[in-house]
N, C-alpha and C positions, 0 to 999 in steps of 0.2 A: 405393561407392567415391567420392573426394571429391580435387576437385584445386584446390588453394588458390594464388592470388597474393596472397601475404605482405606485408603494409603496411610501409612504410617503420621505422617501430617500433611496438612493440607496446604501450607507454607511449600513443602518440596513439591509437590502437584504444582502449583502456580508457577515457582521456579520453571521449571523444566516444561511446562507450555511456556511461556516468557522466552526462555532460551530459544525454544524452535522456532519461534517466533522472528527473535532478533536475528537468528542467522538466516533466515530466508529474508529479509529485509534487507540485511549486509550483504546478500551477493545480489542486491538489486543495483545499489549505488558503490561497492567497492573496485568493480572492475572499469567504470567512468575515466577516472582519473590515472588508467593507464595507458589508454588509448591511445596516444602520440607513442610512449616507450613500445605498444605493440606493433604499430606501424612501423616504427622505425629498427627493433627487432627482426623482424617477419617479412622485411620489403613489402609490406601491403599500403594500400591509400587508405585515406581514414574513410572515402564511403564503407568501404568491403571494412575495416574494424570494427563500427558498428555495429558489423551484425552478430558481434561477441553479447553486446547487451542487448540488444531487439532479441536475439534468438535466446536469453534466458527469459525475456518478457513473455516471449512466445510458447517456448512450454510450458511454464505459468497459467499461459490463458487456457492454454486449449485442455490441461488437464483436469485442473479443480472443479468442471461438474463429475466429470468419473471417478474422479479421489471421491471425493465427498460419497459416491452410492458405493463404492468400494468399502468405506467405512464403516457406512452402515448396513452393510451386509455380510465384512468379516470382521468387525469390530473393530470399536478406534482407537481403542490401545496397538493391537494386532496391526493396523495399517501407518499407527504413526510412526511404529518400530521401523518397518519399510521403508517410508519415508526419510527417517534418518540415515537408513543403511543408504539409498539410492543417493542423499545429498554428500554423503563421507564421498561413496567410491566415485562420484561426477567429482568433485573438489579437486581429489586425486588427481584423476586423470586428464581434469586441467590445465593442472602445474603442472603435468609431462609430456603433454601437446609437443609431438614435433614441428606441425605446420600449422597456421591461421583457421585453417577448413575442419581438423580434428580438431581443434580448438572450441571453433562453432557450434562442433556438433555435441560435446561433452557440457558446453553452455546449455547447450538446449535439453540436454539429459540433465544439468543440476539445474533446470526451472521445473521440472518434474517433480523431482524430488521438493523443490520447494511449495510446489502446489500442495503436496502432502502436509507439508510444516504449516502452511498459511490456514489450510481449510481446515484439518484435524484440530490442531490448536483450537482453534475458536470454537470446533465445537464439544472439545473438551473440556475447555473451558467454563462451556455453558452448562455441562454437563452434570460437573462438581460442583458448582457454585450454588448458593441458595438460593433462591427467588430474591429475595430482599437485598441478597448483595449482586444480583446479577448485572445491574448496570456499573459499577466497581468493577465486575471480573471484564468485561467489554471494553471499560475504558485504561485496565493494565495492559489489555492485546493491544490499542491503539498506542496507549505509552511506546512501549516496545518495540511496537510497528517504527516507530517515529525512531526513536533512538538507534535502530539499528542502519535507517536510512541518513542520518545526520552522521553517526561514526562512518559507514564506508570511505567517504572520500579520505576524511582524516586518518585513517588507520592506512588504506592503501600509501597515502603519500609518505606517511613515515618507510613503511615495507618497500617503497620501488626502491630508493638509495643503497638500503641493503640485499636486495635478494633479488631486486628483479623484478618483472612483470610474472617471472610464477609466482612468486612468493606470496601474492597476495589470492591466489587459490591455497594454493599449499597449504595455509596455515586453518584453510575453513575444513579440513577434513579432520586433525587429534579434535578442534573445540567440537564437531559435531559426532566423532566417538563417544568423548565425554558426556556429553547431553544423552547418548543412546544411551551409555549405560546407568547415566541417572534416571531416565524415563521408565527402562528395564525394571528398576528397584523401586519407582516410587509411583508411576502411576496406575491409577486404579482397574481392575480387571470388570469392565464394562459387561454383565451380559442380560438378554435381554427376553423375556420367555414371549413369543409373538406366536401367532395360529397363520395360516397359510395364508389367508386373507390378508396379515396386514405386509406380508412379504410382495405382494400382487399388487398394492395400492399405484394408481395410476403416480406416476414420478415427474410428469410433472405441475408448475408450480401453478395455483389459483389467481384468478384476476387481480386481487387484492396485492399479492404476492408480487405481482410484475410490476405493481407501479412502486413498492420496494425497489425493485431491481431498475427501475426507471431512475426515479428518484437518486440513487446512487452511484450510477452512472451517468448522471448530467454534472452531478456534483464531483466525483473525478476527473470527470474531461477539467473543467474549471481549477483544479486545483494543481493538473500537468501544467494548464500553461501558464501558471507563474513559474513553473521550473522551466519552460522550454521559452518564454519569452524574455524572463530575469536578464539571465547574463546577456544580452545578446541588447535590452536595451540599457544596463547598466555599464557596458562598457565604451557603446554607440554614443547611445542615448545621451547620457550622464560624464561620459567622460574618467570614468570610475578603476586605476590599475587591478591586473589580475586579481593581487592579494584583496584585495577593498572589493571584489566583486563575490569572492569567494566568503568572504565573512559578512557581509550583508545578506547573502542566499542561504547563508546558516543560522539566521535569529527565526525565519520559519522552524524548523526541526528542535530547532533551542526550543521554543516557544511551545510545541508538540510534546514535545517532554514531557514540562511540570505543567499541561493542560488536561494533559490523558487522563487520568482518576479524579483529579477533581468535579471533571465530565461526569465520570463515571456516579460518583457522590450526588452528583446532581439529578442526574436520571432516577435514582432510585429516591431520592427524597422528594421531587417533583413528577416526575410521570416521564413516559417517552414522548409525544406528542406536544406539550410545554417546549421542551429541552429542544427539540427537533424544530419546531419553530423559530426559536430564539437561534438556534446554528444556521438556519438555512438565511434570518434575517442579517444574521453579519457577515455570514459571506456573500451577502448581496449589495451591502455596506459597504463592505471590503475592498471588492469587484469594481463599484461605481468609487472609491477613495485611488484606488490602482490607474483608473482610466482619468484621473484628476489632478491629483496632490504632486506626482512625480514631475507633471510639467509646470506646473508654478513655484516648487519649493525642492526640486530636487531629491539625493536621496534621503534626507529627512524626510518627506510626504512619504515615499514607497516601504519604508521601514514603520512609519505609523498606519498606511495600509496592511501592511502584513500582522501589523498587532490584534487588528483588527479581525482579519480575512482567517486568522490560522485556530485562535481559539473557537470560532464559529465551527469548525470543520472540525475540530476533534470533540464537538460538543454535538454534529450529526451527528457520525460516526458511532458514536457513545450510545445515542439513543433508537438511532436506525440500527444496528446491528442488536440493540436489545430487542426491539420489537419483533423484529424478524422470528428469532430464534423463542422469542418466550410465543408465538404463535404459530410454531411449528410444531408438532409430534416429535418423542425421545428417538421414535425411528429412524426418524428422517431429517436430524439436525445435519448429520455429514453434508446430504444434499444440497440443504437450505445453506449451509457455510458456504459449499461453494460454488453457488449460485450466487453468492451475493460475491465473491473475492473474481467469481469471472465478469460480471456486470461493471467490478470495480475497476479491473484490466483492461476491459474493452473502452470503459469511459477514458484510462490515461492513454490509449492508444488512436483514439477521437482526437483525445485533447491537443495530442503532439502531433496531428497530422492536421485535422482538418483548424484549428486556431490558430496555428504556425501559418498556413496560408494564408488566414485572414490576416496575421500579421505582416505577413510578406508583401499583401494585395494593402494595405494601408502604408506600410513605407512605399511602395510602389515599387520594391526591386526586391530580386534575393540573394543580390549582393549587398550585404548591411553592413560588410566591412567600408563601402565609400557614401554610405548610406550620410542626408545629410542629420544633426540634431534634430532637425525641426522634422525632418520626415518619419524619424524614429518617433517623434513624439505623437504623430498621426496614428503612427502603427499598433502603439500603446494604449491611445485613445478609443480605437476603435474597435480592437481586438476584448480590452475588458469592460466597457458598451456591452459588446455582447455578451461577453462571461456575464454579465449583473444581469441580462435579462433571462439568462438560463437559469439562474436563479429565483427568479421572479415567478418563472413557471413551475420550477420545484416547490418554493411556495403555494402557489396557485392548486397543485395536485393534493398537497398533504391539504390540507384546510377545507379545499372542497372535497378529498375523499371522504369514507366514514369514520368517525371518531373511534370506532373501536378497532380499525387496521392500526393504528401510534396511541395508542393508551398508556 
């Protein structure tokens, strides 16, 4: 049983999960695009800068099951506050890194903090929303999601001219003050009248539950390695200058945008299970268009794969994460968020290691810089080959599971 004090409106609630949202998103993809000015900064080699953005990945992953039981055990308003506070003072002390290595380690302090953002969010989200509009409130987190990972690159690039490689922390600590104190004011005080028993419920998640977490984990791995194989065959491959590679890898994110809630609109006027089919069929679509089109028709084929591949995945996304959370208990939604945001970490941490080799093992070198055309085109081929058949089996799971896990 659940006894809510109602925010002022419910328009600023949304707000301010959207916010926390976008800025743990933005420092997924903002600090990318500094990594030569950090190396060159810092005296370090770009393997070792790297691990500026692996080590936010990293405490990301490994936090968001224990955010999520934190949440729901000292409430998610209570814990998203935290969160804010721990992503301000990492931000901070980013931008004042005297060396590469305290650098790394305040990355990996503000992936913390954004496991807070990522997992709380969603499930406060789900929290306020009505039944009826809850696949709408799913598909504004993914909007969001998208938008803040399409702005990073572009935002940082304007900030290095000016300010530097800090400047582009620097600036994520006043926006995430701001958000705290909008959070502070407006969102709703969660609390929850529970007996002893339901504080003791085993934690973790049921059969049904894991092939959720399967399911979405096959489908991130597949959605990294357009990001980790793109550029690499778009400039090889294709023949494609910086700028032309950089705006081609940006009509995915574009496309994320104004896909998010219309998903979401659809979920709720169709079912999760429909919608979740119909996502998991384009990006299998997508996948085998990706392994095809680019080597007969160039980047016109990979930009109509991507039309295809992006809306499918904001149309899971939309219906997979409604399901999830509308078959969970109010107690254990923290959990179930993030369980589902660490399944989804682990899948883009797959995706970039174990598909990059495949890609590597189909050009046949992992040097792609003297790599030939036609060997890129191998590597391309047979890397999303595979992507479409992991797809196939994501299919394969929801269809053959029971109808009433994606209803």
């Amino acid at each position: 049983m659940r006894q809510a004090e109602l925010p002022v409106s419910d328009r600023w609630t949304k707000t301010v999960l959207a916010l926390s949202m976008l800025l743990a998103s933005l420092g997924t993809s903002i600090a990318n695009i500094a990594l030569p000015a950090l190396a060159e900064a810092l005296s370090a080699s770009f393997p070792h800068v790297q691990w500026v953005v692996v080590a936010y990945l990293a405490g990301l992953t490994v936090s968001t099951v224990v955010v999520g039981r934190l949440g729901d055990i000292h409430g998610l308003k209570r814990m998203h506050l935290v969160g804010l506070g721990i992503f301000s003072a990492a931000s901070l002390l980013c931008g004042l890194a005297p060396n590469l290595w305290l650098l790394i380690g305040m990355r990996a302090f503000q992936g913390i903090g954004a496991a807070f953002l990522m997992t709380l969010s969603m499930a406060l989200m789900r929290e306020t929303a009505a039944d009826e509009r809850a696949g709408r409130a799913m598909g504004l987190m993914a909007t969001t999601s998208a938008l803040g990972t399409a702005l990073g690159p572009s935002l940082g690039g304007m900030l290095l001219p000016a300010t530097g490689w800090r400047g582009i922390f620097l600036i994520q600590a006043p926006l995430t003050v701001l958000t705290l104190v909008l959070a502070f004011a407006s969102l709703p005080n969660i609390t929850r009248i529970r007996n002893k028993s339901s504080v003791n419920v085993r934690a973790m998640p049921d059969g049904r539950f894991l092939l959720n977490l399967l399911v979405n984990l096959l489908v991130a791995a597949v959605m990294m390695t357009t990001l980790v194989i793109g550029p690499f065959y778009l400039s090889q491959g294709l023949g494609l200058r910086e700028s032309l590679v950089g705006l081609v890898m940006s009509i995915g994110p574009v496309i994320s945008i104004f896909s998010g809630l219309p998903s979401g609109r659809a979920v709720d006027a169709w079912g999760t299970r429909r919608i979740l089919l119909v996502g998991l069929a384009m990006l299998a679509a997508g996948a085998l268009l990706l392994s095809a089109l680019p080597n007969t028709v160039g980047v016109v084929g990979y930009v109509l794969a991507t039309i295809v591949l992006t809306p499918g995945y904001q149309l899971f996304q939309a219906a997979n994460n409604t399901a999830v959370l509308a078959h969970t208990s109010e107690e254990r939604r923290g959990l179930a968020s993030g369980l589902l945001n660490l399944s989804r970490n682990i899948g883009l941490i797959l995706g970039a290691a174990a598909m990059g080799a495949v890609f590597a093992f189909g050009v046949g070198t992992n040097d792609f810089a003297h790599a030939s055309p036609f060997a890129m085109a191998s590597g391309i081929r047979l890397t999303f080959i595979l992507a479409a058949s992991l797809m196939i089996v994501a299919l394969g799971i929801v269809i053959c599971a029971s109808e009433s896990l994606w209803r």
